[in-house]
N, C-alpha and C positions, 0 to 999 in steps of 0.2 A: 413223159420220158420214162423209160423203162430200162434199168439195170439188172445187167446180167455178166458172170464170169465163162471164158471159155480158156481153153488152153490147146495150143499149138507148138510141134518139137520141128526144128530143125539143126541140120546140124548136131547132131545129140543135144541138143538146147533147150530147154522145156521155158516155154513162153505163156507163165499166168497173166490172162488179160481181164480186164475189166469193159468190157462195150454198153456202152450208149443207145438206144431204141429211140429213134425221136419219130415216134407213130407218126403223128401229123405234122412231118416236116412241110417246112418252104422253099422255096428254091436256093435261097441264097446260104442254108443249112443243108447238111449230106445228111441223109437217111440214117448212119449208123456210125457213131466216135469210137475211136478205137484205145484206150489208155494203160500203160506199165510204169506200174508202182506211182500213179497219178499223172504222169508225164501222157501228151497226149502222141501217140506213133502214127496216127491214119485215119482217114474216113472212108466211107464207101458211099457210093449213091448206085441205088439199081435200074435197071433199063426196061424197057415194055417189056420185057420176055426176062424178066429178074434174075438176071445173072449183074453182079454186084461188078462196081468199077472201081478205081480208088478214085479217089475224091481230092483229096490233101493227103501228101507226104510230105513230112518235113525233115525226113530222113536219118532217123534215129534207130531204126532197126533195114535189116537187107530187106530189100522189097518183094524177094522171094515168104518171107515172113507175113507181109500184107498179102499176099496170093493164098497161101493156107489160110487166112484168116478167114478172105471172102471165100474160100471153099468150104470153109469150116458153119459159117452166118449162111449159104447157100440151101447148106443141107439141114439144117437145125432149125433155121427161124426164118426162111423166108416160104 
């Protein structure tokens, strides 16, 4: 597993996250965890043509918030 920070604003909201890399996931784990201030907000798991999905919301931030995030994971690390 691989940690790494990014940060997403919405809203004027500046959103420091902490993501999860779990290289050699399995199926029944999502490819990438999403966590603020330790709390976990979202997963992603990505498609044959790796454009990122959510995975798990448990709905702690706007889900517009998870959409930046996987835009953000898209352009950077996948």
């Amino acid at each position: 597993m691989e940690k790494f920070e990014i940060s997403v604003t919405y809203n004027d909201c500046n959103y420091h996250l902490e993501v999860r890399d779990y290289m050699h996931h399995e199926g029944e784990q999502c490819k990438y965890e999403v966590y603020s201030n330790g709390d976990f907000i979202g997963s992603f798991e990505p498609d044959h043509h790796k454009i990122l999905h959510i995975c798990k919301n448990p709905g702690l931030v706007n889900e517009e918030v998870l959409h930046l995030v996987a835009d953000q994971l898209e352009k950077d690390h996948i």
